[in-house]
N, C-alpha and C positions, 0 to 999 in steps of 0.2 A: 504494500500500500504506500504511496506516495503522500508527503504531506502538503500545505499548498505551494511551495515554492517547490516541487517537484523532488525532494530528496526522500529517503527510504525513509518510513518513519509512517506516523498517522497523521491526521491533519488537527487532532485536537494538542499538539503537544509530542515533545521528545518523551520515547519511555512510555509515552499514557497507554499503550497499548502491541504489549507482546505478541500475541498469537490472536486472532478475532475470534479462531475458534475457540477458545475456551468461555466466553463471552457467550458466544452461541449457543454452545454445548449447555451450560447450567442455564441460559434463559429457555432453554427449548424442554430442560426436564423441567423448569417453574412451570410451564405454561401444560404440563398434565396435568396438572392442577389448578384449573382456572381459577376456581372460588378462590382460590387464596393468593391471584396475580392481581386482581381488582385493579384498579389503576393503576400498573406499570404495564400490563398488557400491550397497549402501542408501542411502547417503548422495546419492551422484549422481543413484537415482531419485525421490530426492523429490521433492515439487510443488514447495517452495522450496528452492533451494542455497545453503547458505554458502558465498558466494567463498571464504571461506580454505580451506572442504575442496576444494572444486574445484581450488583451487592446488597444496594440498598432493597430493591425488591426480596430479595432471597432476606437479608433481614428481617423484614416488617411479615415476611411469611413465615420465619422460625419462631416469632415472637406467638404468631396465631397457632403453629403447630406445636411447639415443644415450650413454650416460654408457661412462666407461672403461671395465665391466665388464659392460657392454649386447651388445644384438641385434649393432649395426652396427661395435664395434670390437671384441668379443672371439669372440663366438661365429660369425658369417657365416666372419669372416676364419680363426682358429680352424680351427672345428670342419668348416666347411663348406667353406669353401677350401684347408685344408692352409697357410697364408702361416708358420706355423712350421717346415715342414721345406722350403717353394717358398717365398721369400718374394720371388722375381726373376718371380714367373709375370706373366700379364699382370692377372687379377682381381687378386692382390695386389699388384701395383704401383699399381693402378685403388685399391685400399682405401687404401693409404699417400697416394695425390695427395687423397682426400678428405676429410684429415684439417680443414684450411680450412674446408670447409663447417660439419665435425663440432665445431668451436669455436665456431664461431658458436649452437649449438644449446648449446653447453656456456656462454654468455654469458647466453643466453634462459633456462634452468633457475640459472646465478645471479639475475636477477633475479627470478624468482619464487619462488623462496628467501627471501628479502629484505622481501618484500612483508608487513608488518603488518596486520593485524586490520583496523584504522581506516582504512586504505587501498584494502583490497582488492577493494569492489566499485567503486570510480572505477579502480583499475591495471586491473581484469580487464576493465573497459568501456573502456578506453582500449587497450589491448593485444588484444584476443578477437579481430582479424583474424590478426596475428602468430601467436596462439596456435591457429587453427584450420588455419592454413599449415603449422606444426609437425607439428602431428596429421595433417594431409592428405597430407603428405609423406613424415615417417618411421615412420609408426605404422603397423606393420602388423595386420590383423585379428586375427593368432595370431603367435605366436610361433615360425614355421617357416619352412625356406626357402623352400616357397610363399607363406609371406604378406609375406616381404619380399622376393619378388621380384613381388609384386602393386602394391610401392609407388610412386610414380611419380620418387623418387629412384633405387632399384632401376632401373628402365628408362631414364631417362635419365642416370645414370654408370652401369651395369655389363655391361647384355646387349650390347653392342659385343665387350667382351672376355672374358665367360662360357661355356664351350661351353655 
């Protein structure tokens, strides 16, 4: 890619953007998941991505999937499991054991927090396995108890002790 004076580079910036593909690559697993691309969607289908909105979007959709007031700690446990008035059953013993995991996710969304302008297409080319691990794992298609129990965390910690 050429930047506007014609030299190798991109045209937002020296650096702003290593490989497009990895830009691509994580907007295009965000956007299996519509419900939770809401307004970054334009942004993620364009032909070129800015890594920062990519991040920023895959952010604001960790916060809704895995963040303390997300799919996997408020609402499954919540809403779908009753763990506020059962919180001794066995899915909600199974939710509290996977709080470990849920840090770790919570570690991954600070660092991409963090991640500046100038930075951001070398972090997201260096990171985009990481991040499509994230996505593959706990994002589910929709935001419903069928799409997180489609997830491949979903089946490997919870249908053991789900009826």
């Amino acid at each position: 890619m050429l930047d506007r004076d014609g030299r190798p580079g991109c045209a937002w910036g020296p650096g702003f953007l290593s490989d497009p593909r990895a830009a691509k690559r994580v907007a295009e697993a965000m956007l299996k998941s519509p419900a939770f691309s809401g307004g970054w969607q334009h942004k993620l289908e364009a032909p070129v991505i800015d890594p920062l909105d990519a991040l920023d979007a895959l952010a604001e959709m960790m916060v809704q999937v895995t963040g303390p007031t997300g799919l996997w700690r408020k609402t499954m446990p919540e809403a779908w499991f009753g763990c506020k008035d059962a919180p001794d059953s066995p899915p909600c013993r199974r939710v509290t054991a996977m709080a470990q995991d849920l840090h770790k996710a919570d570690t991954l969304h600070q660092e991409v927090t963090r991640v500046t302008r100038s930075g951001s297409g070398q972090w997201l080319q260096h990171n985009k396995s990481r991040l499509l691990d994230y996505l593959a794992t706990y994002g589910p298609a929709e935001p419903s108890l069928s799409g997180v129990e489609a997830t491949p965390y979903y089946r490997s910690k919870l249908t053991d002790v789900v009826p």
